[in-house]
C-alpha positions as CSV (number, residue, x, y, z in Angstrom):
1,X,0.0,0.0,0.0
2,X,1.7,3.3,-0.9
3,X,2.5,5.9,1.8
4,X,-0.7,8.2,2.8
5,X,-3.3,6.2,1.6
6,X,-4.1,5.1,5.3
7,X,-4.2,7.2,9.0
8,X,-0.9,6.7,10.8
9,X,0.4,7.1,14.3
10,X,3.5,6.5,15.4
11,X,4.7,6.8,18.8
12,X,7.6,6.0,21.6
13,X,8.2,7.4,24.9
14,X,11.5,10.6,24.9
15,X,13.1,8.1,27.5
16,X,12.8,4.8,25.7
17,X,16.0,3.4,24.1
18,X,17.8,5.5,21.8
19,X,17.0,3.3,18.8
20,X,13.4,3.7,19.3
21,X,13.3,7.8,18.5
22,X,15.2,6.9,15.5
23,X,12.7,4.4,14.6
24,X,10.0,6.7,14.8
25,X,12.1,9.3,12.7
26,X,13.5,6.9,9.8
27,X,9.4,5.5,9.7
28,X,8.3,9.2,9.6
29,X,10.5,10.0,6.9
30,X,9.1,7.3,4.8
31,X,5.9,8.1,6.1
32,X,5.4,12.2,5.4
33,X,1.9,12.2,5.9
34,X,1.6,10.5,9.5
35,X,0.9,11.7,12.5
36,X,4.0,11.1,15.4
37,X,4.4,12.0,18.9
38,X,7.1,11.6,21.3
39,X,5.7,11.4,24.8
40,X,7.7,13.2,27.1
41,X,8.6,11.5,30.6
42,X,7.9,8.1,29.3
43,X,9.7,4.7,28.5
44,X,9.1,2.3,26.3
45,X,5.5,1.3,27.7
46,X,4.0,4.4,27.4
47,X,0.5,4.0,27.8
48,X,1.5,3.0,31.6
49,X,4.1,5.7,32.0
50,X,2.0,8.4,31.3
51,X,-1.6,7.1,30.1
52,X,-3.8,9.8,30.7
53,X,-1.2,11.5,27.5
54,X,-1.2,8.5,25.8
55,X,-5.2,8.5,25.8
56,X,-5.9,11.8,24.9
57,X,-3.4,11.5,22.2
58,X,-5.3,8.2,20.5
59,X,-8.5,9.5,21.1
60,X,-7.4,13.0,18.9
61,X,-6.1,10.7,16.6
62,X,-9.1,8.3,16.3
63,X,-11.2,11.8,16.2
64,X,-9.1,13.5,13.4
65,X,-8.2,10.6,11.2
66,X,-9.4,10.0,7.7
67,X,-8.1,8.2,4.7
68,X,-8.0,9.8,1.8
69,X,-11.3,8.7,0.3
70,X,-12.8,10.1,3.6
71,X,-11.2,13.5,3.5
């Protein structure tokens, strides 16, 4: 499936492993048109380090998401 044609979030915690924040920058850069977040104050399992920010974030993203033959 070619990049865009789907809603995409990616996501890792500021104090996960290194490798992990330049995961989520080498997908984003293959990915223009998603949607990433870097959780401050959180590890790898971030909807347990800080899950009231991890919530609000997937429910924004569930809210504001569309493919494009929904937009």
């Amino acid at each position: 499936m070619p990049s865009g044609c789907y809603p995409l979030l990616i996501g890792c915690g500021r104090i996960d492993d290194p490798m992990a924040l330049e995961a989520l920058m080498a997908w984003q850069a293959v990915e223009p048109d998603c949607r990433s977040v870097v959780f401050e104050n959180a590890g790898h399992c971030v909807n347990m380090d800080v899950p009231q920010a991890f919530n609000r974030t997937l429910e924004e993203f569930w809210e504001t998401a569309s493919t494009p033959d929904e937009s």
